[in-house]
Every structure is written in C-alpha cells, then in structure tokens.
N, C-alpha and C positions, 0 to 999 in steps of 0.2 A: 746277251753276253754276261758272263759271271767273271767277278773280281774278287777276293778276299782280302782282309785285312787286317793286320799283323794289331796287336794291342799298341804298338806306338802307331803306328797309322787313324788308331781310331780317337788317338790322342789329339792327333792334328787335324781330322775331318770336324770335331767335337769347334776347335779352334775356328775352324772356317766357318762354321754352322753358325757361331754367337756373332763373329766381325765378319763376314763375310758382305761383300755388295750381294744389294737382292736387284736384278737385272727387271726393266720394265719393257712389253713388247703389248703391240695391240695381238699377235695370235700368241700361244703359247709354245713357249720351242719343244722344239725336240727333247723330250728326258734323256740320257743319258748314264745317270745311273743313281742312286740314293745316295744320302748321306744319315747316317745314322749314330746318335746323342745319349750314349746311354755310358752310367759309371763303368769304368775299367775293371772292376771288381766290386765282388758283393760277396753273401754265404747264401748257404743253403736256407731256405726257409724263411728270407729276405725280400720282401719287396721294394722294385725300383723304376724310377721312372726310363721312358723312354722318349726320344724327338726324331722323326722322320721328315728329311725334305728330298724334293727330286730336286736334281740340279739338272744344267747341261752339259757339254762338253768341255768347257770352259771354267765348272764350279760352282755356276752361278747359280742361285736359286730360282723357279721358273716358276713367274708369276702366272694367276689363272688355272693352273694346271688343277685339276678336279677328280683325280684318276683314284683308284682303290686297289689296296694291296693286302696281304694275307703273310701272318708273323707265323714263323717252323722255328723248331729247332731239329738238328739232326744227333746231337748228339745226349739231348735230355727231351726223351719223348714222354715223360709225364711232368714236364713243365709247366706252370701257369703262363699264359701267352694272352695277349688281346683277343678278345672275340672268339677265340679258339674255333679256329677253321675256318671263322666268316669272316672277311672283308671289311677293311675300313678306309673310308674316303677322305679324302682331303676336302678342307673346307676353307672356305674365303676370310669367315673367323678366325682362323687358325694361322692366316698369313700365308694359308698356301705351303702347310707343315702338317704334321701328326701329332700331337702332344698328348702323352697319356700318362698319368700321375699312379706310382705302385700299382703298374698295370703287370709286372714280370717277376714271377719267385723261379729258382731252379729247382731243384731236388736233388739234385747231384754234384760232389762235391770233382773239383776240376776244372778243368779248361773245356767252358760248353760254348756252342755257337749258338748264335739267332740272325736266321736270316730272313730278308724281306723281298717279297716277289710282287711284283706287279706282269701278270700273263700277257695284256695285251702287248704291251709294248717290248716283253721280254727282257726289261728289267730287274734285275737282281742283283743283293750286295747281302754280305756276311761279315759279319762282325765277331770276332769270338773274346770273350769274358770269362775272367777267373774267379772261380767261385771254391771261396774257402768252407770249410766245416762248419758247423752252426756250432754256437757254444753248447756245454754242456746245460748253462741254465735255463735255455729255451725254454722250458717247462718246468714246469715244480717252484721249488725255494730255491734261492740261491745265497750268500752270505753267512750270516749264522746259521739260516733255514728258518726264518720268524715264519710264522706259517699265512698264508695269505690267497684267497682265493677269488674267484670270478664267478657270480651267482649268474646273474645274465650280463650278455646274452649267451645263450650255450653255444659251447664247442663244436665246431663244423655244423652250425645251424647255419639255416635262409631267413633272412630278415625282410620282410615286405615292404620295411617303409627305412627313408635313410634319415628319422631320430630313431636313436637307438639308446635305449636307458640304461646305463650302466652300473650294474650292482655287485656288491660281494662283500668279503667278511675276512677281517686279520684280527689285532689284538686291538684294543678299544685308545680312542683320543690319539690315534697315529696319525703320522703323514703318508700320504697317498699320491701318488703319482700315477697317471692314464698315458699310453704312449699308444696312439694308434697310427698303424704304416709307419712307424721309423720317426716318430713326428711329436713332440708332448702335446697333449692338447688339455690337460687338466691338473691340476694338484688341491685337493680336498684331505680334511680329516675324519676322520670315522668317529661315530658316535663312542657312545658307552658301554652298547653291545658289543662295539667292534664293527659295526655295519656301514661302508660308505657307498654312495649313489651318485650319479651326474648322467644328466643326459646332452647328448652330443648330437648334434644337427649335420642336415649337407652331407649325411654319410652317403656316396654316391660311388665311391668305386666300387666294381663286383665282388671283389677278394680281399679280405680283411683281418689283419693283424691286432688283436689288442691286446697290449702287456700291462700289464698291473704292477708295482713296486709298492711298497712299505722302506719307509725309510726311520734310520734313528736318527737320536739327537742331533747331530752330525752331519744330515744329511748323507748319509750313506746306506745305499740298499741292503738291507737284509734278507730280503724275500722277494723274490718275482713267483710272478705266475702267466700264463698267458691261454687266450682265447681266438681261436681261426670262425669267421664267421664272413657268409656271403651277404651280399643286398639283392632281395629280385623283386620283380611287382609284380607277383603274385602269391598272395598268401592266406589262410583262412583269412575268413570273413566276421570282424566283429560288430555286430546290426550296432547296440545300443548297451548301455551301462548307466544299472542305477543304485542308490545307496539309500537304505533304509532304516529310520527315519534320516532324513537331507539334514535334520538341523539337530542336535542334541548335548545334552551335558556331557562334560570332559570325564572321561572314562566310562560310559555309555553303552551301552549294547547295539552293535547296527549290524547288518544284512548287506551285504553287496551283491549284486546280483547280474550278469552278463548275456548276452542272448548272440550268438554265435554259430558257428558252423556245427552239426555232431558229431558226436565220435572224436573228436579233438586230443591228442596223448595229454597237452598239460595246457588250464587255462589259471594264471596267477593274476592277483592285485597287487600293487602296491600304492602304501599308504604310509605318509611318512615313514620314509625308507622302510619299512620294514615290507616283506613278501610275504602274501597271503592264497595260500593255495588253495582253487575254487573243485569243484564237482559238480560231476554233471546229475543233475535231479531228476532231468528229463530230458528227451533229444533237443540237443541245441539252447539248452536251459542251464545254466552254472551258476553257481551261488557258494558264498562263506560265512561263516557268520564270526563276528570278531569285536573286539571294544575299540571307542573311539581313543583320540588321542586324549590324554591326561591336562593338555591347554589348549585355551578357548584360541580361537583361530578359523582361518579357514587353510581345507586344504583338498589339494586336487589329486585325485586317485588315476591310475594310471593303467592299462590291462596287456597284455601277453599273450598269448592265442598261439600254441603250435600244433601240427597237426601229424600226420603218422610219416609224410614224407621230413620232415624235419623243418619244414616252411613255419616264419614265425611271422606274426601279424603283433605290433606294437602299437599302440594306442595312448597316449600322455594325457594326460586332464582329459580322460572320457569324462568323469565325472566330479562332482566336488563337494565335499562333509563340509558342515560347519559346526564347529564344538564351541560353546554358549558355557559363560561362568555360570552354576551351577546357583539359581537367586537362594539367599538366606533364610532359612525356616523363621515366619514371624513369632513374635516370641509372646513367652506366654503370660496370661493374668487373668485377676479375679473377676471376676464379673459377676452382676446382680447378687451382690452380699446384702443379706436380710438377719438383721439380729433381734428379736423378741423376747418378753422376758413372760414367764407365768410362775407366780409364787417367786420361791427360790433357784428356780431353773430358768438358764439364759439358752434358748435355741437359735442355732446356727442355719441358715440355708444359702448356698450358693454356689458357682457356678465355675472352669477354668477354660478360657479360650486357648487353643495349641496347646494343651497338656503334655509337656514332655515327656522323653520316654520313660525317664528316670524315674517317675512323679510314683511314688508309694505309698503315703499317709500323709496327714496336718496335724500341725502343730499350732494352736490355741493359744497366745502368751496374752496374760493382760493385767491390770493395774490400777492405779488413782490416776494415771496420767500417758501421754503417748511416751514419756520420757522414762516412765518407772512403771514398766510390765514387769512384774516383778513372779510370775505365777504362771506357768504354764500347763495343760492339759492335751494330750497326744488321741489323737483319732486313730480308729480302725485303718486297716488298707481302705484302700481307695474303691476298690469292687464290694466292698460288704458295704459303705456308705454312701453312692449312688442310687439316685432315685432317677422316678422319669423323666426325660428329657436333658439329661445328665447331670442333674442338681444335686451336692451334695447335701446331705443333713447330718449334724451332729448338736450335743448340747451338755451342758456343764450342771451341774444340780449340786443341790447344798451350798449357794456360796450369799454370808451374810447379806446383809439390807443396805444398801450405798450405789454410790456411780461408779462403774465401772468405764474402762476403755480397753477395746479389745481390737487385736492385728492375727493375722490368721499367714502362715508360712509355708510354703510347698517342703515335702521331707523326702528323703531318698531313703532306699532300702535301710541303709547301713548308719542310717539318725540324722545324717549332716543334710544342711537345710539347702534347698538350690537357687541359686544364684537368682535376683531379680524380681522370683515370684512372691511378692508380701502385699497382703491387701491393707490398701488403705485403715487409719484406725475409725474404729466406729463406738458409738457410747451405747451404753441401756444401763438402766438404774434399778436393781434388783429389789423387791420386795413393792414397788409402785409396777402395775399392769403399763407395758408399753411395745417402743420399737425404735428397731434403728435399721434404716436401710443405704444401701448403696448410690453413687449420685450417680446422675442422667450422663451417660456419653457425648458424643458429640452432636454439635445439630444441625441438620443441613436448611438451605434454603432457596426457594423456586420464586424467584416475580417472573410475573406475567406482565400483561396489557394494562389489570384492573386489580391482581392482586400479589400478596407475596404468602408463602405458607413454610413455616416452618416444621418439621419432621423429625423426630427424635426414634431410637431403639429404645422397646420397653425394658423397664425394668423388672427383675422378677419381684415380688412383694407388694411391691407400688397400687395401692391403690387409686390415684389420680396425683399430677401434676399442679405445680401451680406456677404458673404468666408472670414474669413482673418485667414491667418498663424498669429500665435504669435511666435515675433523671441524669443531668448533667453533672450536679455534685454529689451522685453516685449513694442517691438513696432506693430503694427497690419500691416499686407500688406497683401494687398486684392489680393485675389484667383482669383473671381466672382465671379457675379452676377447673381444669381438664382431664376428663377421664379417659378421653386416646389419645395415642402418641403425633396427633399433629394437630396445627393450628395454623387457619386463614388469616390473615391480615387484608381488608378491604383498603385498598389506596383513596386515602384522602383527596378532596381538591384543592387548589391553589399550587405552588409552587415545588421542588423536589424536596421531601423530606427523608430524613433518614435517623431511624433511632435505632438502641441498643437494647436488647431482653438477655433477662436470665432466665433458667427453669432449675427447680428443685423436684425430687420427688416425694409423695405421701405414705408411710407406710401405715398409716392411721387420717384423723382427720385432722390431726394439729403437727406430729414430728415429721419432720421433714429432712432429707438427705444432708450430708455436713457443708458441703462446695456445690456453688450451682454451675448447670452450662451455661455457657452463652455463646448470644450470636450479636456479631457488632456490626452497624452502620446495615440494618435491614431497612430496605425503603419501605417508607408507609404513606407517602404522598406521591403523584404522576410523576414518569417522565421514564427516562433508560436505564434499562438496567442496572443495577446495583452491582459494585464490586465487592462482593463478601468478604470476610474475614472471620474464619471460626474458630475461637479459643478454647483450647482446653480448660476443664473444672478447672487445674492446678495454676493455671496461667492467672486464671481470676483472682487470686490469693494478692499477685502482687499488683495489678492492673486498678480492681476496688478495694479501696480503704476505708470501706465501711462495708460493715458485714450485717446482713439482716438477722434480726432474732424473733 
C-alpha cells in the first residue's frame, strides 16, 4: 500500500516518532507503514539527516523488526540518497529505527519527494520537502570578498581514511572557522603566511561538505569558500615515510621521502602547516627536499597520496623531524704563546684555537707593564704568517735593552680588534738571551688500583715541565722535572691520602710559564677513588697566595 504525506503531516509523524509509545511483543508485528524524520525544508546543496521507523497499524513502533529498505526520489533523480540503490537494515542498536546523519543533499530546487520502500512486505511511505535555492555564496567569497581558500582536501576528492587534515590560505593572523555538514566543528587562526590547518577525526559519513569562513574583528564573515569531498576505503597505498636526517638544526636542510603506489597524480607533505609537494624519482618512490623549521621542537609530518581516480589516501604523523638548538661555535684563543728574545729582536710563536672567520692580522701591544702597553706593532695577514702545523710566527727588532711585557690581539679586516681574543701577557727582557712561554692547560687525572697519573696538552716551545707538590701553606716543592706530558703517581701505603700539584712549563732550563696548573685533592695514598677537582691557571691566582719564584 502507498500513502503520501502532506508537509504538515510529516510535521506530525516527526511528533509521534520523538514521544511516541515504542510497543513491546515477543514476535514482531505486522509493519504497516513507515514513519519518516527528516526537516520539512532544506536548499539545494544541503545535507540533512534522516530517521526511519516501521510502525504498525496502530503507530506504534515495532520492536525486533530487522527488515531493509531502499531511499528514491522520484522527483530529483540526481539526488544524494543513502546507499544509493542498496538497502539498509534496521538494527537492534539503532532501536529498531534508521538513523543516518547528512546522509540527503537534493539538487534541485522545489518541492522534491523521498520515498522509502521495503519490497517484501510492500511497504512504502513518501514524504515530500521543500527545497529552496542555495545561496549565492555557496562558493567563492562572500561579504567584502576577503579572499579565502581550501588547500585540502580537494574538491570532489575520495578521501580513504575519515582523519582528514584540513588546510588552506586567507590573509594572515585571521580567524577561521571550519563548518563541516551544517555543523562548526573548528575555529583557528592562520599564521603569518595566511596559512591555517586542523585536522578532524570520525569523518565517517560518505558525502561531505566543508565551508571555510574568514571572519573580521567583529566576528563577521567576510569570505567563504567551500569544499565537497567523499570518504571510501579505498585508496592508494602509502607503505612508509621517512625524513632525512630525523634529527637537525633549525633551519636545516632535510629530504622527505614516501614509498607509495605509482603513477599517483599528487603526493604532498606537510610540515608545520606549510604543504610540500613531492615527486616521483622513481616508480613508487617520491621525495622533496626542503629546510627544517626555524625552532627547535619536534614535529610530525603528515602525507597525502591521490591517484588518477581522484581517491586520496591521508596519512598524519607518518613521520617526525626533530629540530635541535643549533650548539654555540666554541670560542676562540691563543694557545701555546712562546716569546724569545736574540739580540734586539723579540720573536713571537703561537697558535689560535676556533679562529674566527673574521680573524685577518695581530696586533702586538706592549710596555713596562700589563697596565701600560703603550706601543704597538701590527702583523701580516694571517695566511703570509702561518707556519706548519698552524703556528703563527712574527717578531719585533730594534727595540732597546729592558723588560718588556707583551699581549698579542686578534684584528679584523677593517683594524678593530675582535671581541675576547687577547692572549694572556707574557715578559722577555731584551738585550739578556731568554724566553717566555705560554702556561700549561688543564690537567686531567686517572687513579687506578695502585696508581694515579696525571696528563697535560703540550705546549708548543716547552722544553720540559716541572712537578711541584703544593704543601698545605701553599709553598710549591718540586717533584720533577718532566720532559712528557704525563706523570705516574705510585700510591702510597697506609691510610687515604690526597694532595694538590701544580705544573709550569720550561721554555729554557730556568724560565718558566707565568700561572701554573693545577690539580687538587689527587690521591697519592690507597683506597677509592678520588673526586677531582681541576682548576684553571687563572683560578690559581686567587686560590694560592704565594707565588713561586
């Protein structure tokens, strides 16, 4: 039997369907005819839900009933419909109803029907709905026209999986609003480019509306745009995503690289919001190459996959970059400074660790004192006074008979001297045959079982070191005299001892470097390990108050 129903009739079926008694029987009755829940009006180009119950004769909804039916319309035959053509059952989850969420767009503007048939029982009910014009801003801009668009997913695409990442591009630091199916599901703002992104879960109906808005101050739309896209499960195939190098400094050069179906029309990355479009290298081989983000962070790359049917394969955290603060170039200094005097002439030898780039001559200042350099002399470039091993050599001639003290300055191109690089001062006394060299670095130290050994960097010049115990009130007595850079200590017996050394260097048999190193609390009698403590030359200045001579 066939019934139709007037728009106030469906007004009233909709009323019975929400309060209605749901009737209980152990068999399931008789159907009698459907009741069908859907808004009295919509437009064109609108999706909207739908509720199907069987009832009986009586109204009543009829429990158990498990039967399938098939949505027409006869007067919009390229309408979206359920299933389109196939059959949908009734389920016990469902109450023994139909419940399907923006499962019905029309195309045509008017009074269209939707009817619903169930064959066996020859059941059927018709509902007819008005359907007004779609507005004009369905598409494009709408209000001023601020311009705003939809990157992905694309338009009348297949989406494989229902997260669907959402991208596109208006005027930059906007508000953003995502409307999918009739329904807000998001409001973000766009970067600096303009660029905003969300991704949205549980996308699970087949047929999908998303409108995009840009709004001003005000909260008031300026711009729409909008995107129709399906969900199916099926869709290229993306194996694996990797990113090259995984870990690097902020602004960095990386590789991204996908392994997929081939032939694929468009496979993209994204990476902090921004889209990165890949290529194929080789079948089934896609890769980009592009710089990391500008901060340290981590973050998760995301991939895209469409194919020539229009099928798109989404992929979210395939993989993930890590960008690393970018460590501090260690900074630079003199090392193994050797100053000798012959005759009238004081020569210079030494050495720059990290030489910056700047680094283009020396500057020479020196004096009666470290406090009154009163006299300076300027070096070559840098490449005409290198020697082997990168040791600089330069030297001063013609300067009278006395003590000099001399500090040695890193120079840039343009005169001015750069920041931090100044070597410590050093003495030589012209017209008396001598030397003056650089002090010992730091010093490491190893105990063992049986013994402890100290290990120093040579110096350049240095022809032997020389040992000294530091007693307790901070007098120096020499050990030895050592001509390589390390030194055994054999552990005593009796109880745990622990004493403190200094070292100087030789650059002759009697002058010795200006500051010594040290190493404090070295055990020299049994027992565990020692907790070292190593002091810089400079440190020793204020630590001993007695200076050896």
């Amino acid at each position: 039997m066939k019934k139709f129903l007037s728009l106030f009739s469906l007004v009233a079926i909709s009323f019975v369907g929400i309060f209605g008694t749901t009737v209980s029987a152990d068999t399931p009755a008789k159907i009698d005819h459907f009741a069908i829940i859907a808004p009295p009006t919509t437009k064109v180009g609108q999706a909207i839900d739908i509720k199907v119950e069987a009832r009986d004769k009586d109204d009543k909804i009829i429990p158990g009933y498990n039967g399938s039916v098939y949505f027409q319309s006869t007067t919009d035959f390229g309408a979206t419909l359920p299933a389109q053509g196939k059959s949908v059952q009734f389920k016990e989850s469902d109450q023994w109803s139909i419940t399907l969420s923006k499962a019905i767009i029309f195309k045509r503007a008017g009074s269209q029907t939707l009817t619903v048939t169930e064959t066996i029982e020859d059941a059927e009910w018709t509902v007819t709905i008005k359907v007004d014009p779609a507005d004009d801003s369905g598409t494009g801009t709408t209000g001023s026209g601020e311009a705003i668009s939809i990157i992905t997913p694309d338009d009348n695409s297949t989406q494989s999986s229902d997260t669907i990442t959402v991208s596109g591009k208006t005027k930059k630091n906007s508000k953003v609003t995502l409307n999918l199916n009739w329904k807000d599901v998001a409001t973000l703002v766009s970067d600096d480019s303009g660029v905003y992104t969300k991704t949205l879960t549980d996308v699970n109906q087949d047929t999908n509306i998303l409108v995009a808005s840009v709004l001003d101050g005000n909260n008031t739309v300026i711009g729409t745009t909008q995107a129709k896209f399906n969900v199916a499960n099926s869709g290229p195939k993306v194996i694996s995503t990797t990113v090259n190098p995984g870990s690097t400094d902020a602004s960095g050069p990386i590789t991204i690289a996908t392994e997929a179906d081939p032939g694929l029309t468009d496979v993209s990355f994204t990476l902090d919001g921004t889209l990165i479009k890949a290529t194929e290298q080789s079948p089934g081989k896609y890769s980009a190459s592009t710089v990391a983000p500008a901060k340290a962070g981590s973050y998760p790359i995301s991939v895209s996959a469409k194919d020539s049917l229009g099928k798109i394969t989404n992929q979210d955290k395939a993989t993930t970059l890590t960008v690393v603060e970018q460590a501090a170039a260690p900074d630079a200094a003199f090392q193994n400074v050797k100053v000798t005097t012959d005759g009238t002439k004081v020569l210079f030898a030494f050495s720059v660790t990290n030489p910056p780039t700047e680094l283009s001559k020396f500057k020479i200042a020196y004096g009666d004192s470290p406090d009154s350099l009163t006299s300076e002399a300027m070096t070559y470039e840098t490449g005409k006074i290198q020697g082997t091993g990168g040791v600089y050599n330069w030297y001063i001639d013609k300067l009278p008979a006395k003590n000099y003290t001399f500090k040695i300055f890193g120079v840039k191109a343009d005169g001015s001297l750069i920041d931090g690089l100044t070597s410590e001062a050093l003495s030589a006394t012209v017209g008396t045959p001598g030397c003056s060299i650089g002090n010992v670095g730091k010093i490491s130290v190893l105990t063992s079982k049986d013994t402890s050994t100290l290990s120093w960097g040579s110096v350049t010049g240095a022809l032997s070191y020389n040992l000294y115990k530091v007693t307790p009130a901070g007098d120096y007595e020499l050990v030895q005299n050592i001509k390589d850079t390390k030194y055994t200590l054999f552990l005593s017996s009796g109880s745990v001892a622990y004493d403190n050394f200094a070292l100087k260097a030789l650059c002759d048999d009697k002058t010795e470097s200006a500051d010594p190193a040290l190493a404090s609390k070295v055990q020299t009698g049994p027992g565990a390990l020692a907790v070292l403590v190593i002091l810089s030359a400079l440190w020793s200045l204020f630590f001993f108050r007695r200076k050896f001579i």
